[in-house]
C-alpha positions as CSV (number, residue, x, y, z in Angstrom):
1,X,0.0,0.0,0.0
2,X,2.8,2.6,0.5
3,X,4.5,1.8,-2.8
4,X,1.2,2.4,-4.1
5,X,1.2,5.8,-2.0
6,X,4.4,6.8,-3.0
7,X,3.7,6.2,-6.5
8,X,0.7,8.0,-6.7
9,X,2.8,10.9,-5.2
10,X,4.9,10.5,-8.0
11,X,2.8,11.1,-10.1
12,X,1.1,13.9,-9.1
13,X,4.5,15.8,-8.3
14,X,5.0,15.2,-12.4
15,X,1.5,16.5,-13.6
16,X,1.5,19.8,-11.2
17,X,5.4,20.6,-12.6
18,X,4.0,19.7,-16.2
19,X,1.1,22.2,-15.3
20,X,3.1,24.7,-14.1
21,X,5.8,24.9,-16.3
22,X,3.2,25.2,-18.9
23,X,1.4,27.7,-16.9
24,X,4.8,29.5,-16.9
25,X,5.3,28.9,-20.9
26,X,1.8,30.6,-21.7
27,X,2.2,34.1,-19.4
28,X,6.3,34.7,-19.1
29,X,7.3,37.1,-20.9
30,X,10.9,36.7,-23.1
31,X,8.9,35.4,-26.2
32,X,8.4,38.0,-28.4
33,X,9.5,36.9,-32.3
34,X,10.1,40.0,-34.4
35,X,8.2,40.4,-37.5
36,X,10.0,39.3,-40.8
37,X,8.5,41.9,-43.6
38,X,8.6,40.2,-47.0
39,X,11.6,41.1,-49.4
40,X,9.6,42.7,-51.9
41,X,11.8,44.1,-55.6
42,X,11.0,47.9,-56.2
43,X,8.7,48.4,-58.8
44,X,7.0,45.3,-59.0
45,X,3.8,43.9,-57.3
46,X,2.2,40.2,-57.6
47,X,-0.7,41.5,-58.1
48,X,0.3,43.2,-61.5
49,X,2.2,39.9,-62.6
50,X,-1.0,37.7,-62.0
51,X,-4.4,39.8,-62.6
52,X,-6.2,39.6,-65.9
53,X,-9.1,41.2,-66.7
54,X,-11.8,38.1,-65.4
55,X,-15.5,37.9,-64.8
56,X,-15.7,37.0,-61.8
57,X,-18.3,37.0,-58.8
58,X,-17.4,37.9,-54.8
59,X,-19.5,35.8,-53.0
60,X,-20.2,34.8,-49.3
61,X,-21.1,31.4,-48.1
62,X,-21.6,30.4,-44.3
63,X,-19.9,28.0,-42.3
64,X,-20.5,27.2,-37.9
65,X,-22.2,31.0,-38.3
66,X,-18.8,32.6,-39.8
67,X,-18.5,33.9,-43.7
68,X,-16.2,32.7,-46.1
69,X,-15.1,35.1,-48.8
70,X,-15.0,33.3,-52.1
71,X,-14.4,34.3,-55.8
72,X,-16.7,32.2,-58.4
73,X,-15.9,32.3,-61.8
74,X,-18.8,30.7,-64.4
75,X,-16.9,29.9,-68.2
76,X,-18.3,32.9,-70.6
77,X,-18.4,30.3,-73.7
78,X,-20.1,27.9,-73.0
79,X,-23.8,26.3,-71.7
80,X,-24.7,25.6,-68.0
81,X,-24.5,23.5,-65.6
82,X,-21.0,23.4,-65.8
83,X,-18.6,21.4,-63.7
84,X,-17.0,23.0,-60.9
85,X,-13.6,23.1,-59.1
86,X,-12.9,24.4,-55.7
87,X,-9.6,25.7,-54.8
88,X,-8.1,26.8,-51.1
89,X,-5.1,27.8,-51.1
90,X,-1.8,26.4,-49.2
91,X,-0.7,27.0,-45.3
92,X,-1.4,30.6,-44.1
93,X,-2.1,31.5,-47.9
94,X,-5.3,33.1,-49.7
95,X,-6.7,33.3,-52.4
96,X,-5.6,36.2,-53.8
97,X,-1.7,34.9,-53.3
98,X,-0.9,33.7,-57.1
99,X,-4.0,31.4,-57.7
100,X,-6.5,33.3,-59.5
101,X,-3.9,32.7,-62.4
102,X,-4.6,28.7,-62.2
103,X,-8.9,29.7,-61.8
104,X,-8.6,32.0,-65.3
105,X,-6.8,28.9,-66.8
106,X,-9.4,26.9,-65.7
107,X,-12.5,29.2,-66.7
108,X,-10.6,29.3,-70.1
109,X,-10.6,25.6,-70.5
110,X,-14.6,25.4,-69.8
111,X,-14.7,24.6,-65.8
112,X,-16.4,26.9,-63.3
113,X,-14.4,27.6,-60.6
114,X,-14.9,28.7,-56.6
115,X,-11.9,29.8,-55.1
116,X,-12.3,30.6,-51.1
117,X,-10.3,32.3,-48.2
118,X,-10.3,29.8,-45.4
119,X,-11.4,31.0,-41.7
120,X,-9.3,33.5,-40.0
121,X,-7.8,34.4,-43.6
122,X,-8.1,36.7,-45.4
123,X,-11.2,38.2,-46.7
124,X,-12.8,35.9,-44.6
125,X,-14.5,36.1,-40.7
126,X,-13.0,35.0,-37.9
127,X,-10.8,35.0,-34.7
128,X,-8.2,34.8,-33.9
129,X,-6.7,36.3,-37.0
130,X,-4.1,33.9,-38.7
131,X,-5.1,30.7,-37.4
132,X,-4.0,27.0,-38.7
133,X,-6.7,25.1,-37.6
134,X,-7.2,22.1,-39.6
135,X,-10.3,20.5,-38.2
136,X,-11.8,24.0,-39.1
137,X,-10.0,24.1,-42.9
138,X,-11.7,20.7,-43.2
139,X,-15.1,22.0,-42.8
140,X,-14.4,24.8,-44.7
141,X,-14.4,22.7,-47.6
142,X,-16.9,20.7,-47.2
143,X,-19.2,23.9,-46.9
144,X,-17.4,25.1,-49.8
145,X,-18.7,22.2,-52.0
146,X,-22.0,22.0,-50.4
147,X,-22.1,25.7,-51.7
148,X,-21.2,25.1,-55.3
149,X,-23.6,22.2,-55.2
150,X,-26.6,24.4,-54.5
151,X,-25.9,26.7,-57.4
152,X,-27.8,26.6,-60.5
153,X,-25.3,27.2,-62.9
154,X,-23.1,24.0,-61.4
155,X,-23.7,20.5,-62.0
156,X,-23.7,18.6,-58.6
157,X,-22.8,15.7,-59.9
158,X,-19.3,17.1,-61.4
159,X,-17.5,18.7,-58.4
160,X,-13.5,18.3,-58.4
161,X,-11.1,19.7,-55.8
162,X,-7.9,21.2,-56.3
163,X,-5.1,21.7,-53.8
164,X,-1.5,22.5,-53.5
165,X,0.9,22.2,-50.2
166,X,-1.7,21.8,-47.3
167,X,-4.5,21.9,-48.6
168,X,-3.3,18.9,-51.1
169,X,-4.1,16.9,-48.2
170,X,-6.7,18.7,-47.6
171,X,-8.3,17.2,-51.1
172,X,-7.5,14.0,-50.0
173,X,-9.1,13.9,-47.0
174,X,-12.3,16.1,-48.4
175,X,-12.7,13.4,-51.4
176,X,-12.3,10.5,-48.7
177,X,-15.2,11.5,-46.6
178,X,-17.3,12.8,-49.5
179,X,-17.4,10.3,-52.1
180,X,-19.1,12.0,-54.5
181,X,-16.3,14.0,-55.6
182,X,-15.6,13.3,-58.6
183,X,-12.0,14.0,-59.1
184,X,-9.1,16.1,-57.2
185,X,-5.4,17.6,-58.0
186,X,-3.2,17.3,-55.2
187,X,0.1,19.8,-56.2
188,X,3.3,19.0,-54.5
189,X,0.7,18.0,-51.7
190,X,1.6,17.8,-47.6
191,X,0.4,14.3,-46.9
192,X,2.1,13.1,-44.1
193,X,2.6,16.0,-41.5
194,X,5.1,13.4,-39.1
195,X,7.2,13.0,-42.1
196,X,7.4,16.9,-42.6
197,X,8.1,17.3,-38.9
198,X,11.1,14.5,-39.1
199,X,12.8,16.0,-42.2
200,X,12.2,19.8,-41.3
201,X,12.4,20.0,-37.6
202,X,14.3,17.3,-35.9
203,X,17.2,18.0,-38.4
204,X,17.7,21.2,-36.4
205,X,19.8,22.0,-33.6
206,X,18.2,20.5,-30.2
207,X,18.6,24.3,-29.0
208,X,15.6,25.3,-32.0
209,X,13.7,22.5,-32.2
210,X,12.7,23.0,-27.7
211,X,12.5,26.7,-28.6
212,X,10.0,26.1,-31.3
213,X,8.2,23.5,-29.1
214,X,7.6,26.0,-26.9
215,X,6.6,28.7,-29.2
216,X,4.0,26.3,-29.9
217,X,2.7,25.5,-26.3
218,X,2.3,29.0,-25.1
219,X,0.4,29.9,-28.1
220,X,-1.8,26.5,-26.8
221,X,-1.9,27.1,-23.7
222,X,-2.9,30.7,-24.1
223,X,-5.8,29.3,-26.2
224,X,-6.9,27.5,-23.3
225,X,-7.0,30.2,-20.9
226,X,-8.6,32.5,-23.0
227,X,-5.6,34.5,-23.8
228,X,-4.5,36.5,-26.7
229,X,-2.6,34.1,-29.2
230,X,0.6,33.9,-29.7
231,X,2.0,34.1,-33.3
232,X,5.5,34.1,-34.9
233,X,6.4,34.7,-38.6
234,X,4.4,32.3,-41.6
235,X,7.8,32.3,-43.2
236,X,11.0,33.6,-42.3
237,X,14.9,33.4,-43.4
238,X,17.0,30.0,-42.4
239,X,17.9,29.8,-38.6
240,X,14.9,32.3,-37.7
241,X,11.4,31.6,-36.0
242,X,9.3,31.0,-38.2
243,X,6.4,27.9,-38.9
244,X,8.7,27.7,-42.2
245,X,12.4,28.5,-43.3
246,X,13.5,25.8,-45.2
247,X,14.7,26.2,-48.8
248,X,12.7,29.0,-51.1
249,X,10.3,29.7,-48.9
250,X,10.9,33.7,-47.6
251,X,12.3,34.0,-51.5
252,X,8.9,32.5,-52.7
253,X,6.4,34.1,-50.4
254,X,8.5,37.6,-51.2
255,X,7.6,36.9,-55.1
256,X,3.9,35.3,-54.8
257,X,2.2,37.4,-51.6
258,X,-0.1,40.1,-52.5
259,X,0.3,43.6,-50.8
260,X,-0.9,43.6,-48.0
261,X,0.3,40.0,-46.8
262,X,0.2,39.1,-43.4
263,X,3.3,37.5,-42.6
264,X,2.4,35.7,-39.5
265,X,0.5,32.5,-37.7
266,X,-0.6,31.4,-34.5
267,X,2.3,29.5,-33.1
268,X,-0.2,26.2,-32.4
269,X,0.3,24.7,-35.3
270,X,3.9,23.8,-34.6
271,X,2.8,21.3,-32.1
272,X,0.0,20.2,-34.0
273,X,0.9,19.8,-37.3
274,X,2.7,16.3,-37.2
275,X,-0.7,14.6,-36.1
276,X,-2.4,15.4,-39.6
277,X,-1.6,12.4,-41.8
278,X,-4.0,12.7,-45.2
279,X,-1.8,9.9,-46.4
280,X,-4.0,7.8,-43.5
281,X,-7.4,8.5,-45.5
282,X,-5.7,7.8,-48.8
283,X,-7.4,3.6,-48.7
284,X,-11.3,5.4,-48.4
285,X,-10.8,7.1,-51.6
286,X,-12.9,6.4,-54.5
287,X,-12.0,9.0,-57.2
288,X,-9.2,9.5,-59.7
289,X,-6.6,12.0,-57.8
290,X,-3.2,13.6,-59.6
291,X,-0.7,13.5,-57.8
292,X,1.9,16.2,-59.0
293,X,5.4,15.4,-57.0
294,X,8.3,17.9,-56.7
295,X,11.1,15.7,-56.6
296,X,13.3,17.7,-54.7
297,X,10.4,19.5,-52.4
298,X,11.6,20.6,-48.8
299,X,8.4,20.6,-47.4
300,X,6.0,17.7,-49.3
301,X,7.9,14.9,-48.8
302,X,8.1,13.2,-51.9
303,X,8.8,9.7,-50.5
304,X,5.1,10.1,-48.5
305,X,3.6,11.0,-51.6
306,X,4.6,7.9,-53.7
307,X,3.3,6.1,-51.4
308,X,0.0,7.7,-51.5
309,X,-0.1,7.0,-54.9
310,X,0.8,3.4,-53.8
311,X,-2.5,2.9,-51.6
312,X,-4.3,4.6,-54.0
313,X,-3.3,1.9,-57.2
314,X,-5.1,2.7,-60.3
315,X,-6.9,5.9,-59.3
316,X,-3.4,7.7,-58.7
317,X,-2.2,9.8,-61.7
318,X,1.4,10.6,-60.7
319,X,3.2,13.3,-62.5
320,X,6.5,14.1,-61.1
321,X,8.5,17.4,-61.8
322,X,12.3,17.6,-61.3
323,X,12.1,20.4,-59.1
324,X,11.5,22.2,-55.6
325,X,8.2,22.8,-53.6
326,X,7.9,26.6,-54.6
327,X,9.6,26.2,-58.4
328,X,5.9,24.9,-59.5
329,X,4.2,28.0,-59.3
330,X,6.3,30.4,-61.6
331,X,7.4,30.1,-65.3
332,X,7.6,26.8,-67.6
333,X,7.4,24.9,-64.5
334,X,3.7,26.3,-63.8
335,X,2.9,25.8,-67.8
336,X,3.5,22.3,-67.3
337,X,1.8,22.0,-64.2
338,X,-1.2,23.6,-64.8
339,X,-1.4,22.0,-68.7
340,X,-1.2,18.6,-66.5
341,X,-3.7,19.6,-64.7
342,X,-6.5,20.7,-67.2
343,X,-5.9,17.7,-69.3
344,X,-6.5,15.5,-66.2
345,X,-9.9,17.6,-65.6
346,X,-10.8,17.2,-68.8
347,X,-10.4,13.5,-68.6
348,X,-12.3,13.3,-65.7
349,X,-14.8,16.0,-65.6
């Protein structure tokens, strides 16, 4: 019985340290990340190297009481109902960061498409500003479909998904539980978040990976006390705090943001992001999915991805591109891409 005592004691002694050190994680002061402002060229703007005169809609759909900002664009040539792909955009991106290029491409090639700002991003509602919350980004898009679905110029029955980074798993996933999608594009797609966390993080210096662990935590723990969050850069040069710093990315994000970017996420996500495994729903899909791999991508690690198109045998188109995780979305690298991509739509769709 006093073994049984003393470990018991034990055991609380643990879980009240555990509390209080996270107790002491959340309201300390000593965390403060400085802002990393993009590296923008004089003289040129994103915006004027991607917009094109486009008909296009703004539209508002509703999800758990909170608005979604969406852009809808309907083909101008051709006869409704039309088929329909929805696009959300990468980790902390939006819509307007380089993808209304791949929706005019698309509304060229006949397909109506729906392009939406997830929660928290953003033309979209919802606080805290800047959060990851992938739960959440997962019911974004399955409002986002339900949406499309109850519009008269879109054929139900004809709904594909399109993704890129994230929210490549994110398509996964979505087709997986909704298996009336009828096809989805997964570019250079995140589908194994452990495998990211092994090859990005735990390469570090012990020193960063514990000071990043705890970014995370407070920003956690603040959540749970009904704090202000805690957030450090989206992106930010190599050996800085940041959710990412490997290869291109501060380069990339510099080149593709809009004016206006914020550069910045609620720290969270760098203790949750290595329990979200797409690659796990990748058996309980029933539609054809492309897989475009970037051999030599930093973040999407291309071994996870094979094997997604493994599990997924004959329904996998697998593209692969002999190149990094951001070199997809610029020049003849993009051409091929998205060419890949509308002649798989039109296959399918």
């Amino acid at each position: 019985m006093k073994t049984i005592k003393r470990i018991l004691k034990v055991i609380a002694a643990v879980i009240a340290a555990a509390c209080l050190y996270l107790l002491a994680v959340a309201v300390l002061p000593g965390f403060e990340v400085p802002p990393q402002a993009l590296s923008r060229k004089p003289g040129i703007s994103p915006e004027a190297q991607y917009k094109l005169p486009v008909a296009r809609k703004e539209i508002n759909f509703n999800v758990a009481g909170t608005s979604l900002s969406a852009w809808l664009y309907l083909p101008q040539f051709a006869s409704a109902p039309f088929p329909c792909i929805v696009m959300g955009s990468g980790a902390g991106g939006t819509k307007d960061m380089a993808l209304e290029k791949y929706a005019l491409r698309f509304q060229d090639a006949g397909f109506a498409v729906l392009l939406f700002d997830y929660r928290y991003f953003g033309q979209s509602q919802g606080k805290p500003r800047q959060l990851i919350w992938i739960p959440d980004q997962l019911e974004d898009w399955a409002a986002a479909v339900a949406y499309v679905r109850s519009l008269p110029e879109i054929d139900p029955q004809r709904i594909a998904l399109w993704g890129t980074s994230l929210s490549g798993g994110h398509v996964l996933v979505s087709a997986a539980r909704d298996k009336k999608i009828k096809c989805i594009t997964a570019q250079c797609p995140g589908m194994d978040g452990r495998a990211f966390a092994e090859a990005v993080f735990e390469k570090q210096p012990l020193r960063y990976s514990l000071r990043m662990l705890m970014h995370g935590q407070r920003d956690l723990v603040r959540s749970w006390l009904g704090f202000s969050p805690h957030k450090i850069p989206l992106v930010g040069k190599p050996g800085s705090i940041a959710m990412m710093t490997a290869g291109k990315a501060f380069a990339a994000f510099s080149k593709l943001a809009p004016t206006g970017f914020v550069n910045e996420v609620c720290a969270r996500i760098l203790i949750r992001g290595d329990k979200y495994r797409p690659i796990k729903y990748a058996q309980d899909v029933r539609c054809p999915v492309l897989l475009q791999i970037c051999q030599h991508d930093e973040l999407a690690i291309p071994e996870s991805i094979e094997e997604t198109g493994r599990i997924l045998g004959k329904l996998a188109v697998i593209k692969r591109y002999p190149i990094g995780h951001f070199d997809i979305y610029s020049g003849k690298n993009w051409e091929k891409s998205i060419s890949d991509q509308i002649e798989f739509y039109r296959n399918n769709l």
